[in-house]
DRENVEX-146033 format. One record per residue (C-alpha): residue number from 0; residue in three letters; x, z, y. Coordinates in nm, 3 decimals. Last residue first. Example, Ala and Ser with C-alpha at 12.3 -4.5 7.8 and 13.67 -1.06 7.14 Angstrom:
<atoms>
1, SER, 1.367, 0.714, -0.106
0, ALA, 1.230, 0.780, -0.450
</atoms>
This chain:
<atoms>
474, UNK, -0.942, 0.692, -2.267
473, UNK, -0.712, 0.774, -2.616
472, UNK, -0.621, 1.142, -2.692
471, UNK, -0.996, 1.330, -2.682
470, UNK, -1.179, 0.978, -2.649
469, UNK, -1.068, 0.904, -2.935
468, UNK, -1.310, 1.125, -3.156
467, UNK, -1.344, 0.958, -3.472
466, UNK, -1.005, 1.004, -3.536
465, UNK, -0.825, 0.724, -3.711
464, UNK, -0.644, 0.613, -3.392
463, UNK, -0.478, 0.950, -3.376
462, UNK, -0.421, 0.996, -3.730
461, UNK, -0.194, 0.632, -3.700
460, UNK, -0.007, 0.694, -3.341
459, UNK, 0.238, 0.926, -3.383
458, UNK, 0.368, 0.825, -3.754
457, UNK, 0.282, 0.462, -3.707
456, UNK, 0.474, 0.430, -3.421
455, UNK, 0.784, 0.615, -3.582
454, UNK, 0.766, 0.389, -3.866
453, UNK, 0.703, 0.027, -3.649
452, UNK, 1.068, 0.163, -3.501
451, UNK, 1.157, 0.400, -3.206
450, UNK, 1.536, 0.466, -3.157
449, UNK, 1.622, 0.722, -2.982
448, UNK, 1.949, 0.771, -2.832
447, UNK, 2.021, 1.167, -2.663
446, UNK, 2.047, 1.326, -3.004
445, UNK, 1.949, 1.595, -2.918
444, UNK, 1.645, 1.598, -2.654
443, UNK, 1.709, 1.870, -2.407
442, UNK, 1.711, 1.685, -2.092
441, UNK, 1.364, 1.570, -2.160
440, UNK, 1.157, 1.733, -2.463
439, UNK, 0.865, 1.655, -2.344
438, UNK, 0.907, 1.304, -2.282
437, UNK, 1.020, 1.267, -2.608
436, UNK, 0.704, 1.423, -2.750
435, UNK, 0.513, 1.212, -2.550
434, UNK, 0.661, 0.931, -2.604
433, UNK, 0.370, 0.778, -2.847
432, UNK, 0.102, 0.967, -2.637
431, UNK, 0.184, 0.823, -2.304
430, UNK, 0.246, 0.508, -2.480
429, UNK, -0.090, 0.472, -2.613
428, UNK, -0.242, 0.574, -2.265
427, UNK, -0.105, 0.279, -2.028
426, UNK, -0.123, 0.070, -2.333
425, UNK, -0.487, 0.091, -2.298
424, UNK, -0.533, -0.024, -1.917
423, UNK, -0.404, -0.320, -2.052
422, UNK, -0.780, -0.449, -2.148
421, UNK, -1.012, -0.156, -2.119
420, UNK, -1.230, -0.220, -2.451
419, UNK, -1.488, 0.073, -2.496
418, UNK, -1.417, 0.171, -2.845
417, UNK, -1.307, 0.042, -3.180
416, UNK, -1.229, -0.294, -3.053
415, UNK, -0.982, -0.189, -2.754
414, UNK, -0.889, 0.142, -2.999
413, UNK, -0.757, -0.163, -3.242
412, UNK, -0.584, -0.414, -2.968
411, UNK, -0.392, -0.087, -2.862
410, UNK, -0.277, -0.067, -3.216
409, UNK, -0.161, -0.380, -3.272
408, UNK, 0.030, -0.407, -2.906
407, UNK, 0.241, -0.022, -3.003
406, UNK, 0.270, -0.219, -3.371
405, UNK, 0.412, -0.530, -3.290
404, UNK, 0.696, -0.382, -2.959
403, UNK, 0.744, -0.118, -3.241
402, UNK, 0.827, -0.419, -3.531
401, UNK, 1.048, -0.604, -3.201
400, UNK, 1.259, -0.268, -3.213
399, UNK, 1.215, -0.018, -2.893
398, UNK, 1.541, 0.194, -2.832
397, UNK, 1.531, 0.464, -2.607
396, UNK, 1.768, 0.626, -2.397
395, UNK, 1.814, 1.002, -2.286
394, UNK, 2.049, 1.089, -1.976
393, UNK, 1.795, 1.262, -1.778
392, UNK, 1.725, 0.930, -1.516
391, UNK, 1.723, 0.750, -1.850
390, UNK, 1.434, 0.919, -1.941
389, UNK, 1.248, 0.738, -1.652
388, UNK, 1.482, 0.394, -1.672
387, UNK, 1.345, 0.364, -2.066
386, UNK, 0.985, 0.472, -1.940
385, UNK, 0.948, 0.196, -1.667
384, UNK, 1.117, -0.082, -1.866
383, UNK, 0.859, -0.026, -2.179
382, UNK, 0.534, -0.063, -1.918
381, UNK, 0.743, -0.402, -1.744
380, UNK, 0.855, -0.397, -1.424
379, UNK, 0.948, -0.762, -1.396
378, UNK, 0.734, -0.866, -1.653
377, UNK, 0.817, -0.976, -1.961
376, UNK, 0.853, -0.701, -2.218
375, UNK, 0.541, -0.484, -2.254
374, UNK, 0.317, -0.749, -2.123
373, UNK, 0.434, -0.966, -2.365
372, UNK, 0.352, -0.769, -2.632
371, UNK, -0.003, -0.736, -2.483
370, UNK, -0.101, -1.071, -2.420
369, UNK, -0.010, -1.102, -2.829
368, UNK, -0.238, -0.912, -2.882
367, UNK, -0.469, -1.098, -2.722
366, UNK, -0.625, -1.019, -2.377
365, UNK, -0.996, -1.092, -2.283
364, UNK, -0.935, -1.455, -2.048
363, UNK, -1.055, -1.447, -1.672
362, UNK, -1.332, -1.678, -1.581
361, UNK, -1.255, -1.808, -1.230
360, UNK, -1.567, -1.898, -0.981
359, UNK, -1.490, -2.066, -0.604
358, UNK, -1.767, -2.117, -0.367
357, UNK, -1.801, -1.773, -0.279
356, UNK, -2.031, -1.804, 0.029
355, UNK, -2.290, -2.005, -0.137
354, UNK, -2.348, -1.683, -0.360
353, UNK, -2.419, -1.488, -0.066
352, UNK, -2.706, -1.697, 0.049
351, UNK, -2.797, -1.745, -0.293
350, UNK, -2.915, -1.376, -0.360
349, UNK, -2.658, -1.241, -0.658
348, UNK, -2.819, -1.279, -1.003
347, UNK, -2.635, -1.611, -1.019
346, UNK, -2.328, -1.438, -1.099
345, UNK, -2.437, -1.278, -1.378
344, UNK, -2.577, -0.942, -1.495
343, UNK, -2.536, -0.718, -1.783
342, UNK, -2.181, -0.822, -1.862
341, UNK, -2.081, -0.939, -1.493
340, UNK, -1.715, -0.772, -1.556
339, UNK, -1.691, -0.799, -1.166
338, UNK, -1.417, -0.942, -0.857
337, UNK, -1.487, -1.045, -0.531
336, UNK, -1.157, -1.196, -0.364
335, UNK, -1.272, -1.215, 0.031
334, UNK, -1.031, -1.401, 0.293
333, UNK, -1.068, -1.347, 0.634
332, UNK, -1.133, -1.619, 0.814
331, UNK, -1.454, -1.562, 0.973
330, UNK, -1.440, -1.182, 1.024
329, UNK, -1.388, -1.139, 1.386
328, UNK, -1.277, -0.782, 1.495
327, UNK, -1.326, -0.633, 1.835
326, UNK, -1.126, -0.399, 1.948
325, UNK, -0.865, -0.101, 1.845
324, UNK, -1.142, 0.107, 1.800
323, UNK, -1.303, -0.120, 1.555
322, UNK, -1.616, -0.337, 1.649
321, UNK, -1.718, -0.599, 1.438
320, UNK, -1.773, -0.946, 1.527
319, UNK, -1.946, -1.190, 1.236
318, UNK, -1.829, -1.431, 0.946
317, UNK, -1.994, -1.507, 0.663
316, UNK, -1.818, -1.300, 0.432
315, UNK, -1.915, -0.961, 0.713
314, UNK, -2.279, -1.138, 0.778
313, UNK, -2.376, -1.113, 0.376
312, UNK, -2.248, -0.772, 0.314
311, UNK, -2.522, -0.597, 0.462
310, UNK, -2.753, -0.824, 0.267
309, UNK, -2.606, -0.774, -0.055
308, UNK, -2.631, -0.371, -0.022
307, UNK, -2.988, -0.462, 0.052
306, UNK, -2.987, -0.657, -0.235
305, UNK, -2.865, -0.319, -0.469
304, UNK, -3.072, -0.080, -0.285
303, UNK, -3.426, -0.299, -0.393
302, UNK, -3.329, -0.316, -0.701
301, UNK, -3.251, 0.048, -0.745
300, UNK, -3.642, 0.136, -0.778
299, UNK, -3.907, -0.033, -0.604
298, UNK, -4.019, -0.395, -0.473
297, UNK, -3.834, -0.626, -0.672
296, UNK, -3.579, -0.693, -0.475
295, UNK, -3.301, -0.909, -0.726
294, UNK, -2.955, -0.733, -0.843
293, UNK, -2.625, -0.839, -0.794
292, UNK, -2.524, -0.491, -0.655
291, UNK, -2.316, -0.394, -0.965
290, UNK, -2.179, -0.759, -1.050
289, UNK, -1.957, -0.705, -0.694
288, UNK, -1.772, -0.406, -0.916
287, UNK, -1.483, -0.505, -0.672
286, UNK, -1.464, -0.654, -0.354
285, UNK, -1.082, -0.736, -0.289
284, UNK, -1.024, -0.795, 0.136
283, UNK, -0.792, -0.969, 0.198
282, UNK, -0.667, -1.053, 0.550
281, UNK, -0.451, -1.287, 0.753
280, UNK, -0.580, -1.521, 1.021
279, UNK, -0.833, -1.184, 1.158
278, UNK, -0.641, -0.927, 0.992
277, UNK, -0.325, -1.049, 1.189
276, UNK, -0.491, -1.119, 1.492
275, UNK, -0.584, -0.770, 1.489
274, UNK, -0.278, -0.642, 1.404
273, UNK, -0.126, -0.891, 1.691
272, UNK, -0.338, -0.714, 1.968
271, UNK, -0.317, -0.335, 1.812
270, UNK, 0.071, -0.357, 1.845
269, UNK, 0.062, -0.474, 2.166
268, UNK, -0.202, -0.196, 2.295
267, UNK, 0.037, 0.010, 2.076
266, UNK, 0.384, -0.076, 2.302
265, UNK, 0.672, 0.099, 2.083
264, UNK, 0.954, 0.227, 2.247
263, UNK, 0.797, 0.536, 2.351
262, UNK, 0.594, 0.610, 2.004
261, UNK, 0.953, 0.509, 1.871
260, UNK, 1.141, 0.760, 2.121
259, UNK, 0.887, 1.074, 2.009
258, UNK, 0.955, 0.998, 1.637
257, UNK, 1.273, 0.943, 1.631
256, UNK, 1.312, 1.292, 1.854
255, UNK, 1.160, 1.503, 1.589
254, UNK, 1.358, 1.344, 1.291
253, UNK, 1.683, 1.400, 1.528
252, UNK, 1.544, 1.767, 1.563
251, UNK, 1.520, 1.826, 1.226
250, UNK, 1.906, 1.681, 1.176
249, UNK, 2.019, 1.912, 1.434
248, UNK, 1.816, 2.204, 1.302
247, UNK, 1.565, 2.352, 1.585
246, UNK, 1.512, 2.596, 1.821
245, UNK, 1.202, 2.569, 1.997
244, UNK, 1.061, 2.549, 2.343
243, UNK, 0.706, 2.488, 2.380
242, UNK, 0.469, 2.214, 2.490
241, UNK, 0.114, 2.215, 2.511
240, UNK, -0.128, 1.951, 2.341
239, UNK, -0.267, 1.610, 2.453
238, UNK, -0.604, 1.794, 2.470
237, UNK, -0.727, 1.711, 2.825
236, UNK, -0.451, 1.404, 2.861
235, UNK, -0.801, 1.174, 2.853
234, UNK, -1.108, 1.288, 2.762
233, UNK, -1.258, 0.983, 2.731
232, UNK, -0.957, 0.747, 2.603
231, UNK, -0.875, 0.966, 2.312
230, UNK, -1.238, 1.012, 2.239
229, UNK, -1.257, 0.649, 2.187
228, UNK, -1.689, 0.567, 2.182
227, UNK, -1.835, 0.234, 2.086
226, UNK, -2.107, 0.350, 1.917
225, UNK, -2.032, 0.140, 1.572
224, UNK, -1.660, 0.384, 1.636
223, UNK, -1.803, 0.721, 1.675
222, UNK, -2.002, 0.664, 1.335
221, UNK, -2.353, 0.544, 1.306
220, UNK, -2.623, 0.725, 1.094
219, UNK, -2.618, 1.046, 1.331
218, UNK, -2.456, 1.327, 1.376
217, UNK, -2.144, 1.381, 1.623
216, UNK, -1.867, 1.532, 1.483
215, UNK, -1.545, 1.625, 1.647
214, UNK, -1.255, 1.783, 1.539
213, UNK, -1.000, 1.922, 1.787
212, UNK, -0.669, 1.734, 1.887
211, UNK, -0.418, 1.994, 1.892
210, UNK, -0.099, 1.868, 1.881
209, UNK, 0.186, 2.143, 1.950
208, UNK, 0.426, 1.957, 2.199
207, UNK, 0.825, 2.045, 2.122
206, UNK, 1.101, 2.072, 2.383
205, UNK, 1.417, 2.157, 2.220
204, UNK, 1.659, 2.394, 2.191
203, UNK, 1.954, 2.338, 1.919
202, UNK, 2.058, 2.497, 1.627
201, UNK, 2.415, 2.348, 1.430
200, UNK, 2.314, 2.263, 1.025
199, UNK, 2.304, 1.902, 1.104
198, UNK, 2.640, 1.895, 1.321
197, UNK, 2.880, 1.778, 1.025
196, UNK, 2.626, 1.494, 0.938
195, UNK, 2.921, 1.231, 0.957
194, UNK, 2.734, 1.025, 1.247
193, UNK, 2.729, 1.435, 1.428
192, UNK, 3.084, 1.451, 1.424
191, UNK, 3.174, 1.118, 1.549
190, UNK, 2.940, 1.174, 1.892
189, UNK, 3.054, 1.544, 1.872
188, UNK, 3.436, 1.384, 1.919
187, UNK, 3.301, 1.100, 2.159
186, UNK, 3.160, 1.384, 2.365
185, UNK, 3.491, 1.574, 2.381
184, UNK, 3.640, 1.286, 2.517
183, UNK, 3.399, 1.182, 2.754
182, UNK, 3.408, 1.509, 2.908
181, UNK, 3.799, 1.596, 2.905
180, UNK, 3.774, 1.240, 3.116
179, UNK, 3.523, 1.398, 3.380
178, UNK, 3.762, 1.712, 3.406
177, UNK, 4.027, 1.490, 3.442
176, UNK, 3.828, 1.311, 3.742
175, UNK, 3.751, 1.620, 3.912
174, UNK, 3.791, 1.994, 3.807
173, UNK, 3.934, 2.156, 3.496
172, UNK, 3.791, 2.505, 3.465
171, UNK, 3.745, 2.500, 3.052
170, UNK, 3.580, 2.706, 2.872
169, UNK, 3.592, 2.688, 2.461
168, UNK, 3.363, 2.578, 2.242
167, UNK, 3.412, 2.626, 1.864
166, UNK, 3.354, 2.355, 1.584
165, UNK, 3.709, 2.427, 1.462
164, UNK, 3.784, 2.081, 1.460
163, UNK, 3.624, 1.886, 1.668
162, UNK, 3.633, 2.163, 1.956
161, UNK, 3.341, 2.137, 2.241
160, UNK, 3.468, 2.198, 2.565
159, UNK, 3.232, 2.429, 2.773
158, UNK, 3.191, 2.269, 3.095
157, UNK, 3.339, 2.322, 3.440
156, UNK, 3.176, 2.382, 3.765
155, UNK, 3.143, 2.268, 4.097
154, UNK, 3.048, 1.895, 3.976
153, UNK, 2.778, 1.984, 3.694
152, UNK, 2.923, 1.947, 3.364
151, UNK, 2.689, 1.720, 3.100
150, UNK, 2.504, 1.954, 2.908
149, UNK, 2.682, 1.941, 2.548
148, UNK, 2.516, 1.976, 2.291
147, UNK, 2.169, 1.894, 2.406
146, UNK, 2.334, 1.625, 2.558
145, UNK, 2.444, 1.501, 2.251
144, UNK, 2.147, 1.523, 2.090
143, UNK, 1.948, 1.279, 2.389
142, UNK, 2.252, 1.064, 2.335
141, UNK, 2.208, 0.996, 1.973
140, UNK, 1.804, 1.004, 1.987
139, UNK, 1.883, 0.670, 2.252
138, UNK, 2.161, 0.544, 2.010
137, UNK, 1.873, 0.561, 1.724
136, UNK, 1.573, 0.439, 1.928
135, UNK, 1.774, 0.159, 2.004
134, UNK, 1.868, 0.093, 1.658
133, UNK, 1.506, 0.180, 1.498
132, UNK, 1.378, -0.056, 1.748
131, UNK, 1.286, -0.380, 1.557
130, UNK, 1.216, -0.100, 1.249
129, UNK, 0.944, 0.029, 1.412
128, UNK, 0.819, -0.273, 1.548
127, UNK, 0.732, -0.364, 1.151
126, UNK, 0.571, 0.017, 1.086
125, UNK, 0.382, -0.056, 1.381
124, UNK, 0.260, -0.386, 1.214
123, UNK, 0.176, -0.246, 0.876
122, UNK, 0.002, 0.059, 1.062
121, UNK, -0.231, -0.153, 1.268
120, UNK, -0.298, -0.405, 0.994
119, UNK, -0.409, -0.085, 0.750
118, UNK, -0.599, 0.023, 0.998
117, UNK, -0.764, -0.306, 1.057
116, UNK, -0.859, -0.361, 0.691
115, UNK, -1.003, 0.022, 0.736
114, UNK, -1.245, -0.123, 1.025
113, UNK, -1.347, -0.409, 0.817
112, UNK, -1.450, -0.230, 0.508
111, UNK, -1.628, 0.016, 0.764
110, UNK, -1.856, -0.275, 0.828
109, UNK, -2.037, -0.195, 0.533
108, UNK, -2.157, 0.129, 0.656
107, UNK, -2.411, -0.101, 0.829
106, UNK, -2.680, 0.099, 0.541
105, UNK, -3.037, 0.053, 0.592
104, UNK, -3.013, -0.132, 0.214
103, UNK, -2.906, 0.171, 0.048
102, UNK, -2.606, 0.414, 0.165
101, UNK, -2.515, 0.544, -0.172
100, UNK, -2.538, 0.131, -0.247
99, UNK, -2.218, 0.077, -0.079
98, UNK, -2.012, 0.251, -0.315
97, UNK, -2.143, 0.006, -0.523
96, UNK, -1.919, -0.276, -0.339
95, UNK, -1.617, -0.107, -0.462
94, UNK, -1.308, -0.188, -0.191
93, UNK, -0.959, -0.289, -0.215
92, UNK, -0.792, -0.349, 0.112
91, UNK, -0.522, -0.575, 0.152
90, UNK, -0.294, -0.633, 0.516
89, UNK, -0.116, -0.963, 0.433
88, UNK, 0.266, -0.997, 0.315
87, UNK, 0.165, -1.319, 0.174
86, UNK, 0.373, -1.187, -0.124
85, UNK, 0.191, -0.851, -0.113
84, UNK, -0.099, -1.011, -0.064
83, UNK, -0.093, -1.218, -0.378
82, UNK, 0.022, -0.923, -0.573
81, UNK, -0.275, -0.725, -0.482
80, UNK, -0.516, -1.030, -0.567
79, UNK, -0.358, -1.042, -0.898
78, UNK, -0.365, -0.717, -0.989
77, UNK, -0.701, -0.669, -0.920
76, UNK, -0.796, -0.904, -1.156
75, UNK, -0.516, -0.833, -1.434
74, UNK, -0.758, -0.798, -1.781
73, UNK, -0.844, -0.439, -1.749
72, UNK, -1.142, -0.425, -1.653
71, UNK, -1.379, -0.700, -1.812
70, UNK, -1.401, -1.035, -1.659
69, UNK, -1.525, -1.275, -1.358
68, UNK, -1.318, -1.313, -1.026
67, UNK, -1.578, -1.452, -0.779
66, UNK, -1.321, -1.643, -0.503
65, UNK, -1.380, -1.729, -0.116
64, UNK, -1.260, -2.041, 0.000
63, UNK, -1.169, -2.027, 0.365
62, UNK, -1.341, -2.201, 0.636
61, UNK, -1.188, -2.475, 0.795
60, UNK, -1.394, -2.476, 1.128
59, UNK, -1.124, -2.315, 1.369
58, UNK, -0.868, -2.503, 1.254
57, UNK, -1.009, -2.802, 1.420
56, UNK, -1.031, -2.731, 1.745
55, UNK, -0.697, -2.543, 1.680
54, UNK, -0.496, -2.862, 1.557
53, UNK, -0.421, -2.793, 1.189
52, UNK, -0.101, -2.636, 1.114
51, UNK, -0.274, -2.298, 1.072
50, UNK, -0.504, -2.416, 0.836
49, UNK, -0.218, -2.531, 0.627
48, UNK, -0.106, -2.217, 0.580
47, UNK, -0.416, -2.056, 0.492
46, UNK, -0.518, -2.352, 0.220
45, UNK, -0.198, -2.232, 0.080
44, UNK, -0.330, -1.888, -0.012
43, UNK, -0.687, -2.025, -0.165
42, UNK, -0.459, -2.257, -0.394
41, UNK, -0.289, -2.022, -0.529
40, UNK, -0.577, -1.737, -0.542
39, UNK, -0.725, -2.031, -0.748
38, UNK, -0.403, -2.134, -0.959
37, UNK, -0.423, -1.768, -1.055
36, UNK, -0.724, -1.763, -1.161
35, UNK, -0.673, -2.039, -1.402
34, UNK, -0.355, -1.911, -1.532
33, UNK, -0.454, -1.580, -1.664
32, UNK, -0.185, -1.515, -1.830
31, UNK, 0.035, -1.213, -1.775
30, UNK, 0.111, -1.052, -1.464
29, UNK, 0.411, -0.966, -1.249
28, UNK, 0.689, -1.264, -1.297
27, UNK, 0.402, -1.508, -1.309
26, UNK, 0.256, -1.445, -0.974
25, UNK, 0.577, -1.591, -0.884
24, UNK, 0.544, -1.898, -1.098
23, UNK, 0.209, -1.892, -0.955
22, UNK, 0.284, -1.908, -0.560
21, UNK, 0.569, -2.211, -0.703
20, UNK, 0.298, -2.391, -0.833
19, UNK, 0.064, -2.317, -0.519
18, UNK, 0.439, -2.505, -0.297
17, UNK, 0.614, -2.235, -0.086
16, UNK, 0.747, -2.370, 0.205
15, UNK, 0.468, -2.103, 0.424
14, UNK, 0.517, -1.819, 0.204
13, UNK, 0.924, -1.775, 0.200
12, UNK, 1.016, -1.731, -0.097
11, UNK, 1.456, -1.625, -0.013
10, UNK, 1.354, -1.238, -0.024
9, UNK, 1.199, -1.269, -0.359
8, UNK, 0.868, -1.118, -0.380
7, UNK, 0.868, -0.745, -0.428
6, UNK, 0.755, -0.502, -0.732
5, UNK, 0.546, -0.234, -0.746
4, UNK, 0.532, -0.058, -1.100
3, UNK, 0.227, -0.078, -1.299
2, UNK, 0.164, -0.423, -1.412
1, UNK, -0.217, -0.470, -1.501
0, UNK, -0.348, -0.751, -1.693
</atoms>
């Protein structure tokens, strides 16, 4: 089932003391039921942590254990695999296989899977030096300000003194070491100043560089990257961009200068080295619709696109090098979560070769009505929770009785049999149009407690389930 709201691991888990029961319990506090596959992703997530207490000769053969996550949508598979890397804190990277079948079985566009993982690495591991330097950055973007402020006074002259506290500078002739002192003074009192935010409306001048990187396409089936090719490092400072003067905000210009100290701060070719090692030990990647391509060549028609869509994927699970242009990307431990509803095909449809390479199979349960009261109330950022603190936020709060909580999970269990059945994906949409009319209403809503009882439910919901065309309020 499907939790909508993002919601952290506790601070105090950390990963590698934390026991597969205690990786459920946690899984627990985000999605409902579905035990058995999440004992798997469990298990598969410890396995990593033990691999890397292994001795490296033989760490470097434990292979991991790639899962086949089979149900219909709706029922938490994606969810699950999302929350696990979230609380592995692992780059993730959701992909549908049948995308890949718009390319047919020429197509190595797999291996652009691989080179988004790394992205995502690259910018999870920036974003991590980032904040190791945020307080040097921020004392160095401090005194960059400040001497925008105020130049620092050359020795023949004096210096404009800077007033606290009429914000007004003033000239001042004082020479030698009390002119120095005056200095430091005044600069601690724009120094305090400025940490309050007084200063943020104040204009200063400031060096700016326009980028201008141009687009550039070169045809052909492979991209710049399978060939190999950084335009950045071929062409060198040639379109780095110019630089012009500018008068900026204060605060703008703080933002500006964050930037420009981080990038300086920050050493990428370090950056890319551990992102890479950290999608390499590290990485998920969630291949949905897999029961889409399990299909058998049999000489024409979509068949024959679907294995060869099974064939590019084959060396990426198995483990090969691609190129990314950060560097070259091994894929042998990386772990793959393939996920379908399988109700046309099966598992066993898929060529062998690729089915030896997911060794582990979970069934995932169709959800119960009684699934779906509990995944109104239980979990941590539970579909009810999310629209009480919405219209809370305009100074409305509802009320749901346990007879609602009964009737909302009755009636999604109905349009799941009527229709196509989307698992919790269906709640999503009855409560959008059970508080609709609250939630149009808003701020103006008299009086500002609402209570919604099995009554009310009935009353927006009942006609609209009857309809024989639900597709026009229900998806």
């Amino acid at each position: 089932m499907v939790i909508y709201l993002a919601g952290e691991v506790d601070e105090e888990a950390r990963l590698d003391e934390m026991s597969p029961r205690q990786i459920v319990t946690e899984l627990d506090k985000h999605v409902v039921g579905q035990r058995n596959a999440k004992r798997a992703v469990a298990i598969a997530l410890r396995n990593r942590v033990r691999r890397q207490k292994l001795a490296p000769e033989m760490a470097v053969d434990v292979m991991p254990k790639n899962i086949i996550m089979i149900g219909s949508t709706g029922v938490g598979k994606t969810e699950i695999a999302r929350r696990l890397a979230r609380m592995s804190n692992s780059p993730f990277l959701k992909v549908e296989a049948s995308k890949f079948t718009e390319v047919g079985y020429v197509g190595r566009d797999v291996e652009s899977m691989i080179r988004d993982l790394t992205e995502i690495s690259v910018e999870m591991t920036r974003q991590e030096k980032s904040e190791e330097v945020a307080e040097k950055a921020e004392l160095n973007v401090e005194e960059r300000i400040l001497d925008l402020l105020l130049p620092p006074p050359r020795s023949s002259m004096g210096f404009y003194d800077f007033d606290a506290d009429t914000t007004e500078e003033q000239s001042t002739d004082i020479d030698g070491p009390a002119r120095d002192e005056q200095f430091q003074r005044t600069r601690e009192k724009l120094r305090t100043q400025l940490r309050s935010g007084k200063l943020d409306n104040r204009l200063v001048e400031l060096e700016v560089r326009e980028k201008n990187f141009p687009v550039i396409e070169l045809a052909g089936p492979q991209g710049v990257e399978e060939m190999g090719i950084n335009m950045k490092d071929m062409l060198g400072n040639l379109f780095q961009g110019r630089t012009k003067r500018r008068k900026l905000r204060v605060d703008e210009a703080m933002e500006y200068l964050m930037q420009e100290e981080e990038e300086r701060l920050i050493d990428m070719d370090q950056v890319a080295r551990a992102a890479i090692e950290r999608v390499e030990n590290s990485g998920i990647i969630f291949l949905d619709e897999i029961d889409k391509i399990a299909g058998r060549e049999s000489g024409h028609g979509p068949d024959v696109s679907r294995e060869g869509v099974q064939r590019d994927i084959l060396p990426i699970v198995e483990g090969t090098t691609v190129n990314s242009r950060y560097g070259m990307v091994r894929t042998d431990h990386i772990l793959f979560i393939a996920a379908g509803a399988f109700h046309v095909s099966k598992p066993s449809d898929l060529i062998p070769e690729l089915q030896g390479r997911f060794p582990i199979r979970v069934e995932l349960e169709s959800l119960t009505v009684d699934d779906f009261k509990r995944i109104l109330t239980e979990p941590r950022n539970a579909l009810i929770k999310q629209y009480q603190a919405m219209m809370e936020t305009e100074g409305v709060t509802i009320e749901f009785t346990s007879d609602a909580i009964d009737s909302i999970a009755n009636y999604a269990a109905q349009v799941n049999q009527q229709t196509e059945n989307i698992g919790a994906r269906r709640l999503q949409t009855i409560m959008e149009k059970l508080l609709e009319e609250i939630s149009f209403e808003g701020p103006d809503l008299d009086p500002k407690h609402q209570r919604i009882d099995a009554a009310y439910v009935s009353g927006m919901l009942s006609e609209t389930v009857k309809d024989q065309d639900l597709s026009r309020y229900i998806l």
